[in-house]
C-alpha positions in Angstrom: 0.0 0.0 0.0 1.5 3.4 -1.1 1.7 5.5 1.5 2.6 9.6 -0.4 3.0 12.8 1.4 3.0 16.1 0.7 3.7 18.9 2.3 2.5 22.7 0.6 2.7 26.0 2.1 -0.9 26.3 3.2 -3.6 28.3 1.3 -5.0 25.9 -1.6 -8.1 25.3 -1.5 -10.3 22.2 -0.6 -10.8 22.0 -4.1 -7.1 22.3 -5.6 -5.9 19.8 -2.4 -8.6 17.2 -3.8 -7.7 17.5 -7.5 -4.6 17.0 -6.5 -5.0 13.9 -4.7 -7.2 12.5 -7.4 -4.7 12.9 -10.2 -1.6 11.3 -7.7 -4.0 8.6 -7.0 -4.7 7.9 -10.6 -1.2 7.5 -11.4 0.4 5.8 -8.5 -2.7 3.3 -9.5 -0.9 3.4 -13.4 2.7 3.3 -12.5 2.3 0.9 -9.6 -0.2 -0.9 -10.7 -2.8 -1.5 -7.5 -6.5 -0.1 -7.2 -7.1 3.4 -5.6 -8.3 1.6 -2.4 -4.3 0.5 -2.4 -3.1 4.5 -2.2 -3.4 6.3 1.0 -2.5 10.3 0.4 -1.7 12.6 3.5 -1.1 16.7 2.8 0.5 18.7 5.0 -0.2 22.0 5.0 2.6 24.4 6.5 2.2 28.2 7.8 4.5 30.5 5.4 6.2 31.7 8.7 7.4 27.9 9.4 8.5 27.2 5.4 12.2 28.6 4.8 14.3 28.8 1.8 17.5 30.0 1.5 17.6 31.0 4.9 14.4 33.2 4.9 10.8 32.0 6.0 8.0 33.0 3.3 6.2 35.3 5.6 8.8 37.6 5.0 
């Protein structure tokens, strides 16, 4: 059973997180070859102030 996570900075909406999860599901189901009951998906959202790159948090 594929277990995939992701983590996003947060502000997607319910909408843009499910798509999302639909379209990974439909191809670890292709590539891996197992039915969509098989794919567990867990998103993470993160607050800009905790996401850094390069040294400097989003927020900034």
């Amino acid at each position: 059973m594929p277990n995939i996570q992701i983590q996003m900075l947060e502000g997607r909406s319910r909408d843009e997180r499910q798509r999302l999860a639909k379209a990974i599901t439909e191809t670890a189901c292709k590539v891996l070859d197992v039915p969509p009951t098989a794919v567990d998906i867990i998103i993470t959202e993160v607050k800009r102030e905790n996401w850094v790159t390069a040294g400097r948090a989003w927020d900034e």
